[in-house]
C-alpha positions as CSV (number, residue, x, y, z in Angstrom):
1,X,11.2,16.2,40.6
2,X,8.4,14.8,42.1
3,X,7.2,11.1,41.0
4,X,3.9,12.7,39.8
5,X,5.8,14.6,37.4
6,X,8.1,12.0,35.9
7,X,4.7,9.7,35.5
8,X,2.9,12.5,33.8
9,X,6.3,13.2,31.6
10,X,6.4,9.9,31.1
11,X,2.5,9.4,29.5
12,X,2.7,13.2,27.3
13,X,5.9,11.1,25.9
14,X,4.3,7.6,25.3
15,X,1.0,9.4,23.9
16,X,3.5,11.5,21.3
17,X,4.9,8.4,20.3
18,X,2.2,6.4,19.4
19,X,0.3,9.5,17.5
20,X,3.7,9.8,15.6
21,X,3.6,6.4,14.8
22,X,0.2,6.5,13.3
23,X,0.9,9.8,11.4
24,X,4.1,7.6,10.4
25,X,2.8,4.0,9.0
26,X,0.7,4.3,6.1
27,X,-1.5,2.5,4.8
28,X,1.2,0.1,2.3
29,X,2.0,-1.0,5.5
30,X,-0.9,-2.7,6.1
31,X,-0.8,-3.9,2.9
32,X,2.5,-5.2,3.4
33,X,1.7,-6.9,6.6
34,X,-1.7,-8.4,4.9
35,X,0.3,-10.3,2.1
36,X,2.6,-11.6,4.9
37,X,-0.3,-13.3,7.0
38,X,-1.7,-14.5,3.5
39,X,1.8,-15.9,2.6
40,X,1.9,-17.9,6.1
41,X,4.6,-15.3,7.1
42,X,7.5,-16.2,4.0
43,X,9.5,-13.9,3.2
44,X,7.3,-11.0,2.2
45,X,9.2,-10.1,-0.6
46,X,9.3,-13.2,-3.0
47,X,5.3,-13.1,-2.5
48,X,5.7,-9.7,-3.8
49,X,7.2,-10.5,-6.6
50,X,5.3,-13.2,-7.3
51,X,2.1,-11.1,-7.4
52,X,3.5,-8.9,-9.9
C-alpha cells in the first residue's frame, strides 16, 4: 500500500471520528462541563447536587 493511501485512510478515519463524536455528545454535556468551569473545576457532582 502506497503512503498516499494509508494518509488518505488515515484522514476518512480521523474525519469519521470526530463527526461521530459530535453526533455523540449532546448538549447536557456542555452543560455538564459549564457547571464545572463555574465550580472552579470541583467535583462536578456535589455542585450538582447542590443546585438541586
Amino acid at each position: 500500500m502506497r503512503f498516499r493511501t494509508k494518509i488518505a485512510i488515515f484522514m476518512v478515519a480521523l474525519l469519521l471520528s470526530i463527526a461521530g463524536f459530535n453526533l455523540i455528545a449532546s448538549s447536557g454535556v456542555v452543560d455538564i462541563l459549564k457547571v464545572g468551569k463555574l465550580a472552579n473545576y470541583k467535583i462536578i457532582a456535589n455542585v450538582v447536587a447542590d443546585t438541586d
